[in-house]
BAPATOR-274186 format. One record per residue (C-alpha): residue number from 1; residue in one letter; x, z, y. Coordinates in nm, 2 decimals. Layout:
BEGIN
<i NUM | aa A | u X | w Z | v Y>
...
REM end
This chain:
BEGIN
<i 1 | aa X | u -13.25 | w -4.49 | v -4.40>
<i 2 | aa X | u -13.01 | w -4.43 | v -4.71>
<i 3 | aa X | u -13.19 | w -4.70 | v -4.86>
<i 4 | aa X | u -13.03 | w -4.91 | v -4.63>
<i 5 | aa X | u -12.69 | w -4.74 | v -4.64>
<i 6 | aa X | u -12.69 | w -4.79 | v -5.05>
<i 7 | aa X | u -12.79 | w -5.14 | v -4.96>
<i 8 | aa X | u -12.49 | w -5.22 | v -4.71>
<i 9 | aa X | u -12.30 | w -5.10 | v -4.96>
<i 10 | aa X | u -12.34 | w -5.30 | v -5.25>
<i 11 | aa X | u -12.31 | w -5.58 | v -5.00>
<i 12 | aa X | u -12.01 | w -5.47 | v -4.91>
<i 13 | aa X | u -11.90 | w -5.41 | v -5.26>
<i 14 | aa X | u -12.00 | w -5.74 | v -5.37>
<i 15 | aa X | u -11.77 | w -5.94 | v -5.10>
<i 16 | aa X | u -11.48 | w -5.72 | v -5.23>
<i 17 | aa X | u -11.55 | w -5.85 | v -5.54>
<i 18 | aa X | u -11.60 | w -6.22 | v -5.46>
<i 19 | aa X | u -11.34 | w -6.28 | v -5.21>
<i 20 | aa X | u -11.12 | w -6.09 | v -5.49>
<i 21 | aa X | u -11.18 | w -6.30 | v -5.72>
<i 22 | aa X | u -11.10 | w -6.65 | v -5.52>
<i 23 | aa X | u -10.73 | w -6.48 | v -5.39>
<i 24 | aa X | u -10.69 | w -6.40 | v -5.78>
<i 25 | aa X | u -10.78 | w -6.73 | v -5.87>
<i 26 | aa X | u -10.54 | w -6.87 | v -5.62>
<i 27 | aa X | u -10.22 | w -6.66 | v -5.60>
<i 28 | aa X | u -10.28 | w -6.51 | v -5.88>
<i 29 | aa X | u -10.33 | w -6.12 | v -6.01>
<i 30 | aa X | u -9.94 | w -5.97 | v -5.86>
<i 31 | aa X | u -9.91 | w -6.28 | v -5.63>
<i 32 | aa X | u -10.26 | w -6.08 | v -5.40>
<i 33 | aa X | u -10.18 | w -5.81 | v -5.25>
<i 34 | aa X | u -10.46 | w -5.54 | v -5.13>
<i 35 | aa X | u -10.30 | w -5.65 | v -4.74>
<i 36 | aa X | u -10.43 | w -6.01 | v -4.87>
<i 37 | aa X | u -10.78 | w -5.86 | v -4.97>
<i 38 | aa X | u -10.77 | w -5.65 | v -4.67>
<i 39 | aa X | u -10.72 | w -5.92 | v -4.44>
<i 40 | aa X | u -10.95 | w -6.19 | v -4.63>
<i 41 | aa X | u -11.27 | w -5.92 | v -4.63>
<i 42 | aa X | u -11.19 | w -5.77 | v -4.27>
<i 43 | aa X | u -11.18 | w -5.40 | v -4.42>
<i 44 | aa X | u -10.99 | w -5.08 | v -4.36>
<i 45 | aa X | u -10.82 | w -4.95 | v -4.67>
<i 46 | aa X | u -11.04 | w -4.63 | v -4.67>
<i 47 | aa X | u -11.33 | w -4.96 | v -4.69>
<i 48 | aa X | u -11.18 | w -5.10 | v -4.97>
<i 49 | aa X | u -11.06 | w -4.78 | v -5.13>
<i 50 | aa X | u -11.39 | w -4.64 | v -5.13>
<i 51 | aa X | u -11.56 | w -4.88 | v -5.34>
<i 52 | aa X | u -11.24 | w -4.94 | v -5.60>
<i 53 | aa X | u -10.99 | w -4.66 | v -5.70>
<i 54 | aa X | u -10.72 | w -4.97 | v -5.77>
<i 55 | aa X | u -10.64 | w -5.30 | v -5.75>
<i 56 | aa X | u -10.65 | w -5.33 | v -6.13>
<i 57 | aa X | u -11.01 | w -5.13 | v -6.13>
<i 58 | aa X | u -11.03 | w -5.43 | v -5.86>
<i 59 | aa X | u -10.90 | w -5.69 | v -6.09>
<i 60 | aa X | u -11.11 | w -5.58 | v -6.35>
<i 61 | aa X | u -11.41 | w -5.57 | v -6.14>
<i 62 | aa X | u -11.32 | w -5.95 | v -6.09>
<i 63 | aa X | u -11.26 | w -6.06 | v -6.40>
<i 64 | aa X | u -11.63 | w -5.90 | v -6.51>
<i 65 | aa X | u -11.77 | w -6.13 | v -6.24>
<i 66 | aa X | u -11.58 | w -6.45 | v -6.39>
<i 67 | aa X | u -11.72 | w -6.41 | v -6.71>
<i 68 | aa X | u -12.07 | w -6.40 | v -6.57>
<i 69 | aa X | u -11.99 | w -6.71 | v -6.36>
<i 70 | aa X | u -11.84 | w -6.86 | v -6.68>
<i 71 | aa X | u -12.13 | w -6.73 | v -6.89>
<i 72 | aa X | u -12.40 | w -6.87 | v -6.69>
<i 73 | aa X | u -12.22 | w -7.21 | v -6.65>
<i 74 | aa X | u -12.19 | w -7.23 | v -7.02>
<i 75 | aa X | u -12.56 | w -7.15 | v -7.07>
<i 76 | aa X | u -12.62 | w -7.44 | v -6.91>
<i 77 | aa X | u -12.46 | w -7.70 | v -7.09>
REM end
């Protein structure tokens, strides 16, 4: 069963991180609020606050994942 839990979330973890990163991409890092994350990933603040301390721990959690994206585009050329 905690399998499961630790599995839920990652998950959950991961769409903070992926629908971060398109409202950064957007409206840009001070234009996002965490009410715009909030509303975008349907979760509480204590579910949002308990994966990421900040919005810039947030941020940087994003920008990690655009360099992989940007990495493995690259790769392919």
């Amino acid at each position: 069963m905690t399998g499961s839990i630790v599995s839920k979330g990652a998950q959950t973890k991961e769409k903070i991180i992926e629908t971060s990163l398109h409202l950064f991409s957007v409206k840009g890092y001070y234009n996002t609020s965490i009410n715009d994350i909030l509303e975008a990933t349907q979760l509480t603040k204590g579910g949002l606050y308990g994966h990421f301390k900040s919005k810039d721990e947030l941020w940087q959690a994003a920008y990690d994942r655009a360099v992989e994206i940007w990495k493995k585009s690259y790769s392919r050329i």
